[in-house]
C-alpha positions in Angstrom: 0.0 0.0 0.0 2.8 2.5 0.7 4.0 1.5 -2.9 0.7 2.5 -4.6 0.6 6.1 -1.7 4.0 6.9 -2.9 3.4 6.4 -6.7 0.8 8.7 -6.8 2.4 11.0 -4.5 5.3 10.9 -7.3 3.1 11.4 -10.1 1.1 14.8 -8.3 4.7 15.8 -7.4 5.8 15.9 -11.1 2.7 17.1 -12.3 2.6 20.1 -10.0 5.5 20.6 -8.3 8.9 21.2 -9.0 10.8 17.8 -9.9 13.3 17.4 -7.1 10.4 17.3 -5.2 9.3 14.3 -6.5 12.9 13.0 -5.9 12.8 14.0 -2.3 9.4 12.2 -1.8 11.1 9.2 -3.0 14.2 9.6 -0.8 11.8 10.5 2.2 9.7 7.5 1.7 13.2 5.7 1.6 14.7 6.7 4.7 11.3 5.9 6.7 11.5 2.4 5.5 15.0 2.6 6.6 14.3 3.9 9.4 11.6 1.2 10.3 13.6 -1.5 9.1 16.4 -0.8 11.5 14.0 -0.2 14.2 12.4 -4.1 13.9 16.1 -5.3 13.6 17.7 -3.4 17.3 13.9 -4.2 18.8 14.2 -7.5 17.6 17.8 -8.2 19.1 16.9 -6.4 22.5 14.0 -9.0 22.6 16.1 -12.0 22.2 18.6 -11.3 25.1 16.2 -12.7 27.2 15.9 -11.6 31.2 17.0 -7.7 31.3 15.7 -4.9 33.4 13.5 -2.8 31.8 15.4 0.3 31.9 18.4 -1.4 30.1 15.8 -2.5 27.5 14.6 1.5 27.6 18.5 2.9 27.5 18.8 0.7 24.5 15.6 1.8 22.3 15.6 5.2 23.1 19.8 5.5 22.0 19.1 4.1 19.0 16.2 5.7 18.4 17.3 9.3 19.1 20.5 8.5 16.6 18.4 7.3 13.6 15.5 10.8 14.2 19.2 12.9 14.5 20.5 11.3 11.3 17.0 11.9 9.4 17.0 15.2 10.9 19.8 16.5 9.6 19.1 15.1 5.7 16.1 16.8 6.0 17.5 20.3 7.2 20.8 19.8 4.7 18.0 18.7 1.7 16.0 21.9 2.8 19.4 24.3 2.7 20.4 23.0 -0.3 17.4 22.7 -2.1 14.3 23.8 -1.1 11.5 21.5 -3.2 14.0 18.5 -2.4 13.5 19.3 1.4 9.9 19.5 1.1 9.4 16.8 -0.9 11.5 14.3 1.7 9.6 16.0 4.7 6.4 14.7 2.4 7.6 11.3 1.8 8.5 10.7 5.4 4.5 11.8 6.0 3.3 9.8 3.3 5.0 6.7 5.3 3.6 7.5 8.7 0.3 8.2 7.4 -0.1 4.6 5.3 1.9 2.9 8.8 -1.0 4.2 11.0 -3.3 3.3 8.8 -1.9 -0.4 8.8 -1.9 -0.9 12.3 -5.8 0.7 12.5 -6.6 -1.6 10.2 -5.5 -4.5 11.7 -6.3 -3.3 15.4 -9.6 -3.2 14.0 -9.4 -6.7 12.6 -9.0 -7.9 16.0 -11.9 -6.6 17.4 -10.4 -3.0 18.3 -8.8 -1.9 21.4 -10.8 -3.3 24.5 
């Protein structure tokens, strides 16, 4: 579903927008799948250590965490120096992602009888 969200987001960038922001709603929707990849990896190994306190578990998350927002941050900020549209265009993308990942999760919370 993100595919098909990001394809048309591509094509109204083209159509209406200035072309390197379509290219930055590409590379936006890029690093947020990065970004969520990375996350299911480090939350996947802090789960398989077994017995640790949760705080450990909580120091762990929140490090990496706050290093891969920094790292996104800062593309976004250079793109939008740099090149405005391009910027924009990542900030959208990164939106895009968020938007269709919410509305993945409704859907399935909803599947499952909602949240009792």
């Amino acid at each position: 579903m993100a595919i098909v969200v990001g394809g048309i987001g591509f094509a109204v960038a083209v159509a209406f927008f200035p072309p390197t922001s379509a290219l930055g709603e590409l590379i936006g929707i890029g690093l947020a799948f990065v970004n969520f990849r990375i996350f299911v990896r480090h939350t996947t190994k802090v789960q398989l250590r077994g017995e640790q306190s949760s705080k450990a578990v909580r120091r762990q998350l929140g490090s990496n965490t706050l290093s891969r927002l920094t790292l996104i941050t800062g593309v976004v900020i250079g793109a939008l120096v740099l090149n405005g549209p391009l910027g924009v265009g990542i900030v959208a993308g990164l939106v895009l992602y968020q938007i269709v990942f919410v509305m993945n999760v409704l859907r399935v919370v909803l599947g499952q009888g909602g949240i009792q």
